[in-house]
N, C-alpha and C positions, 0 to 999 in steps of 0.2 A: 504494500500500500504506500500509496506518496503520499503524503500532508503538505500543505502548505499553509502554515498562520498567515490569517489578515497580516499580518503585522512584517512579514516576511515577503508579503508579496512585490516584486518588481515592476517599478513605474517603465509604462512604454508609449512612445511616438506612433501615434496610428496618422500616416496620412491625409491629408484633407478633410481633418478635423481642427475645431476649432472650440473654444469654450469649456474645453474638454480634459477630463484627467483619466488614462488610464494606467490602470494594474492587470500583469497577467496572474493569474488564477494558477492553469495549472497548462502546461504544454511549452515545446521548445528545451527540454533540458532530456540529457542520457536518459535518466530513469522516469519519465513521465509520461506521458500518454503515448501511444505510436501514432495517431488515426487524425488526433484532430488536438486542438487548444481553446481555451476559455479564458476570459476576459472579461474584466468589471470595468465599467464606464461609467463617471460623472460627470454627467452634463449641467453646467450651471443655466442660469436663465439667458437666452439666447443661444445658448451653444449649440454645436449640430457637427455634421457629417455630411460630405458629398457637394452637391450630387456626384457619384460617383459610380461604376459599375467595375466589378472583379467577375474572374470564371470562376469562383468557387460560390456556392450557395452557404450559406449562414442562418444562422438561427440567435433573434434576440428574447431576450425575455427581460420585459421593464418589472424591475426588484420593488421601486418606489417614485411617486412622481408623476408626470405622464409626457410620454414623446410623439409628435406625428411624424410616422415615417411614410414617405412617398414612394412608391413601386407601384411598377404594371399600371403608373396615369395616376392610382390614385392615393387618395389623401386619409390614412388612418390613424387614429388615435390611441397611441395602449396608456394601460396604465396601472397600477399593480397586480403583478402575475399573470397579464397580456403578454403572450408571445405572436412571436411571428416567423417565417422561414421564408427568405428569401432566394431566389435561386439563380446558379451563376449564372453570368453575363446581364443580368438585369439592374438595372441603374435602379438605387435609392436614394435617396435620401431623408439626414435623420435630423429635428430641429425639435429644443426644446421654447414652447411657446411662452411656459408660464411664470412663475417668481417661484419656484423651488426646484432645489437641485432634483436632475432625474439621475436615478441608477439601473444600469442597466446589465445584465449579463450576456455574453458574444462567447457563442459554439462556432469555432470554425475550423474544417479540414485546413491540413498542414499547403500550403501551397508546393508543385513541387519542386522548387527550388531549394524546399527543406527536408526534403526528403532523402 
């Protein structure tokens, strides 16, 4: 089994993001997942992601908060324990509208460049 304490977690630079802090969870090291990585996002008020599109499909799930994320045209709103799956090559985008930090958690396959 891996653990990884909150407290332990590793701040990382996610691209074309903005307003935004994140932590990897759990993925990218020898002994950690093989398949895919997890990621915790805090979105301040304004903050967001995108628009942007990758080949790999993704799965968010909003922890706290609420985010509308844009795919496939349109305009959703989640908001605790709302997930959603995006799938690759399709452009999102992620914005938080309101005056409270959103948190958010990010499943994603390894790209393979890290494999």
């Amino acid at each position: 089994m891996k653990v990884t304490r909150f407290a332990d977690a590793k701040p990382y630079v996610a691209p074309l993001h903005y307003g935004m802090q994140a932590l990897r969870l759990q993925g990218f090291d020898t002994d950690g997942p093989t398949q895919f990585w997890t990621g915790l996002s805090h979105f301040l008020p304004d903050g967001g992601a995108g628009p942007d599109a990758s080949p790999l499909e993704k799965v968010y799930v909003v922890l706290s908060g609420e985010l509308t994320v844009r795919a496939g045209g349109q305009d959703t709103v989640l908001g605790p324990m709302d997930s959603c799956c995006i799938p690759g090559g399709e452009e999102r985008e992620v914005k938080n509208t309101g005056n409270h930090v959103a948190t958010m958690l990010v499943v994603m396959p390894y790209p393979e460049s890290a494999k």
